[in-house]
Kinemage of the C-alpha trace (Angstrom):
@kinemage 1
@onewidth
@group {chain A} dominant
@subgroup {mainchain}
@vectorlist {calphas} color= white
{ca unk a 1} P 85.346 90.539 101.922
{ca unk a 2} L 82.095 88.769 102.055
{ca unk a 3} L 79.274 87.171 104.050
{ca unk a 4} L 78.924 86.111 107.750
{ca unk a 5} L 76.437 83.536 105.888
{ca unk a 6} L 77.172 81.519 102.848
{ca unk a 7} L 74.994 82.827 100.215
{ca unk a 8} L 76.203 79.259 97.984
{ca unk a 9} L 77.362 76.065 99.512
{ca unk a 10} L 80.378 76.432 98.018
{ca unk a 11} L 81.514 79.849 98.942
{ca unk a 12} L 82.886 78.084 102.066
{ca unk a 13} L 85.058 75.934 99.981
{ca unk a 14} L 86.284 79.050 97.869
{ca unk a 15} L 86.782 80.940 100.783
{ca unk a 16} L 89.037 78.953 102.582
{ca unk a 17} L 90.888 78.532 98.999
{ca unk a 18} L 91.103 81.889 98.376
{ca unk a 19} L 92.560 82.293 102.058
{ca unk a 20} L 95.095 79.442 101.425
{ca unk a 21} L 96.015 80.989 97.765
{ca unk a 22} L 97.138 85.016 99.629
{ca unk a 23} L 98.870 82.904 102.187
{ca unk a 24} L 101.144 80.202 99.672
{ca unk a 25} L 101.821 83.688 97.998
{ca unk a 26} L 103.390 85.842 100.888
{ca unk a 27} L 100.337 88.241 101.493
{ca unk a 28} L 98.629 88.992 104.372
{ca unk a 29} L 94.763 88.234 104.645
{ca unk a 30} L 92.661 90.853 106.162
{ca unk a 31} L 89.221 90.674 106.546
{ca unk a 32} L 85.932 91.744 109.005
{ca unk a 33} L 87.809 89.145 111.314
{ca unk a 34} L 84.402 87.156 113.013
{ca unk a 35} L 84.180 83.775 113.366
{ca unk a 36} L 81.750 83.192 110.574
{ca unk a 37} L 81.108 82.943 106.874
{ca unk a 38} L 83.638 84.258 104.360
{ca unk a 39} L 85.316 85.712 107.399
{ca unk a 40} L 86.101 82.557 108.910
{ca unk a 41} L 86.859 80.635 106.164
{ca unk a 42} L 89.302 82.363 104.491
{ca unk a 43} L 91.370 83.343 107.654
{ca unk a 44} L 91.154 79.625 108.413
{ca unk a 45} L 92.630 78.546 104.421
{ca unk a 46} L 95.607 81.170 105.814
{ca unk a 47} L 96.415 80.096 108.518
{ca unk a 48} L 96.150 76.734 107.732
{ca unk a 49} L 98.594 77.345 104.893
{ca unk a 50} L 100.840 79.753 107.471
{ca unk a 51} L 99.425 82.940 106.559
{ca unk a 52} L 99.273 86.166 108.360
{ca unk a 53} L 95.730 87.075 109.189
{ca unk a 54} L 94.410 90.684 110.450
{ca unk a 55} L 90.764 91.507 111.036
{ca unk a 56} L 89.254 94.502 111.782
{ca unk a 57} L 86.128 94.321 114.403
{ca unk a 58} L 83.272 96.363 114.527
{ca unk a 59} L 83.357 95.535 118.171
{ca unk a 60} L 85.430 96.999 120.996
{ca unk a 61} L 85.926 93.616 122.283
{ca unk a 62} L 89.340 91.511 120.702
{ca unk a 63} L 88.343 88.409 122.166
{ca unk a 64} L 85.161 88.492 119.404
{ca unk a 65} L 87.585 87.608 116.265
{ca unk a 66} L 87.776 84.205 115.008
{ca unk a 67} L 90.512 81.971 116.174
{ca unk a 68} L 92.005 81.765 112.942
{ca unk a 69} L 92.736 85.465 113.118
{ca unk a 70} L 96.124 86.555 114.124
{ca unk a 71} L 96.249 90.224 114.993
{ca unk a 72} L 92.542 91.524 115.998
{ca unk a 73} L 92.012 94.929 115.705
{ca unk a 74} L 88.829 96.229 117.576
{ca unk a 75} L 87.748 99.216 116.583
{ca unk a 76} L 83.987 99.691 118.145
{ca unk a 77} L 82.972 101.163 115.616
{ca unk a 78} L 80.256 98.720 113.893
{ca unk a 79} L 80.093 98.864 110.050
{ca unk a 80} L 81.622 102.044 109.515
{ca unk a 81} L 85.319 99.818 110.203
{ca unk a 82} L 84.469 98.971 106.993
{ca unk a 83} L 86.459 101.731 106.150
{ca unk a 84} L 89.398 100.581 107.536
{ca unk a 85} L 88.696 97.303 105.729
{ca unk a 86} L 89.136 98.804 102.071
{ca unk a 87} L 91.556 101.716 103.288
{ca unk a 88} L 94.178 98.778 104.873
{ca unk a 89} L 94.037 96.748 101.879
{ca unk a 90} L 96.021 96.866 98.334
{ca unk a 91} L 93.118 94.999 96.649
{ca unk a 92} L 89.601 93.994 97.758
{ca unk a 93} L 88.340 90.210 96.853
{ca unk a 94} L 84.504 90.138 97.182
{ca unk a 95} L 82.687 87.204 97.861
{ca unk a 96} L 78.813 86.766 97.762
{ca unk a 97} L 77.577 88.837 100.639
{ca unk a 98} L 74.778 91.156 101.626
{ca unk a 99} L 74.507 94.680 102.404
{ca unk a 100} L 77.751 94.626 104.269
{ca unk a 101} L 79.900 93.500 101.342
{ca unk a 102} L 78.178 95.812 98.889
{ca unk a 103} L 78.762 98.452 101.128
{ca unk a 104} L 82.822 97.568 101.351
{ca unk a 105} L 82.531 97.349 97.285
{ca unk a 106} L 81.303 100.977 96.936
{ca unk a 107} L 83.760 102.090 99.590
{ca unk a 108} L 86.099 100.337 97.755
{ca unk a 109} L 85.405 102.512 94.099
{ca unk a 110} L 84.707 105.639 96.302
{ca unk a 111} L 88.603 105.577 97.914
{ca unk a 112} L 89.532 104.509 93.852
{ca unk a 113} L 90.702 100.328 94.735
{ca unk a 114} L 90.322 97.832 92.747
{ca unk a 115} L 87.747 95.386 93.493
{ca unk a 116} L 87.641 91.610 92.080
{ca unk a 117} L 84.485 89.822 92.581
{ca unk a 118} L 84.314 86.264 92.893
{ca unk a 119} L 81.434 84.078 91.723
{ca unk a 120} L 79.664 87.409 92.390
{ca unk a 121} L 77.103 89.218 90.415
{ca unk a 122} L 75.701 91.852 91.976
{ca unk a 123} L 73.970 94.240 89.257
{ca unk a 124} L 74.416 96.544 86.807
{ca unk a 125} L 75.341 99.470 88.506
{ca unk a 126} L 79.164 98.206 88.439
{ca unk a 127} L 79.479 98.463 84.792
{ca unk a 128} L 81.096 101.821 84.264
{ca unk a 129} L 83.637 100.481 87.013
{ca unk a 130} L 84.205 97.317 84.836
{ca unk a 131} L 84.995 99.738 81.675
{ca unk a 132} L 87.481 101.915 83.570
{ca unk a 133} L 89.414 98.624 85.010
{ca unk a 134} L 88.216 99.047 88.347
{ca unk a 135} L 86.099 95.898 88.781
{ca unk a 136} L 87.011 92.470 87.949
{ca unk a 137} L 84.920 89.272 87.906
{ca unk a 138} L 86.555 86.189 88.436
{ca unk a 139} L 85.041 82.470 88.639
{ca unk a 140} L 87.925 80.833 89.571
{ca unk a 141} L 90.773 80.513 91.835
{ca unk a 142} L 93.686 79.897 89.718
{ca unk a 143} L 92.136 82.682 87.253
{ca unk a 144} L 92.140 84.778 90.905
{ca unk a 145} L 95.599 84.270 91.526
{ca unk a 146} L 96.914 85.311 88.185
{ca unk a 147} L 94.618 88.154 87.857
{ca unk a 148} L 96.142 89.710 91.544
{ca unk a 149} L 99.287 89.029 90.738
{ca unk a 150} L 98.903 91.000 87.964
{ca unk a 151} L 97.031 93.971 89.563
{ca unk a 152} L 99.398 94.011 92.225
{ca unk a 153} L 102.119 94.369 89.562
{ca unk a 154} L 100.660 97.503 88.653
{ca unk a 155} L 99.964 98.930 91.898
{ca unk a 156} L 103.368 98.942 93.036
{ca unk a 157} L 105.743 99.442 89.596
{ca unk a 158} L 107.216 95.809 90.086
């Protein structure tokens, strides 16, 4: 998850690696599925690296997803598909964003995932969620990698 607009130069570059990084491992990227920011980048590091990517529209139009998305999934139904963002997903990888991302983080916590924020800091009001295990922060991608691995160990017994 994360911005249509890059809120650091190189969130662009971390996007597309963290989009690379779920595809090399097997997983399937899904995302808000538009043909900018975080988005757009990270579908592209997937499919680039032969990922599967899925995004979920808040448009009732398919033809509005970014070409780097492989199975749109228009649902019409503006940012309240942010639902189905966080309920599709195992884990939720934030990326600086804006009111939109902060909103999928809260879903996130609400519907009890686990949320790993990337060279993002957004306040103090994630703290309790940080001392129950809930909420990660992460500045890199290797550290990324090894921390999901790890969380998805958990999730699924394995």
């Amino acid at each position: 998850m994360g911005g249509t607009q890059f809120v650091h130069p190189q969130d662009e570059q971390f996007a597309y690696q963290i989009g690379a990084m779920i595809a090399q491992e097997g997983w399937v990227l899904l995302n808000g599925g538009r043909d900018a920011g975080v988005m757009k980048a990270s579908a592209k590091g997937a499919k680039d690296n032969g990922g599967i990517t899925v995004g979920i529209l808040p448009v009732d139009n398919p033809d509005w997803a970014s070409q780097y998305i492989d199975i749109p999934i228009a649902t019409g139904m503006g940012m309240a598909r942010n639902v189905i963002n966080i309920l599709s997903s195992d884990l939720i990888i934030a990326l600086p964003g804006s009111a939109g991302t902060i909103s999928e983080i809260a879903l996130a916590l609400k519907y009890g995932k686990e949320v790993i924020l990337f060279r993002f800091e957004v306040g103090g009001w994630l703290k309790p969620f940080q001392k129950e295990g809930k909420v990660y922060y992460i500045n890199e991608v290797a550290e990324l990698k090894t921390l999901v691995k790890e969380r998805l160990a958990i999730i699924y017994n394995y």
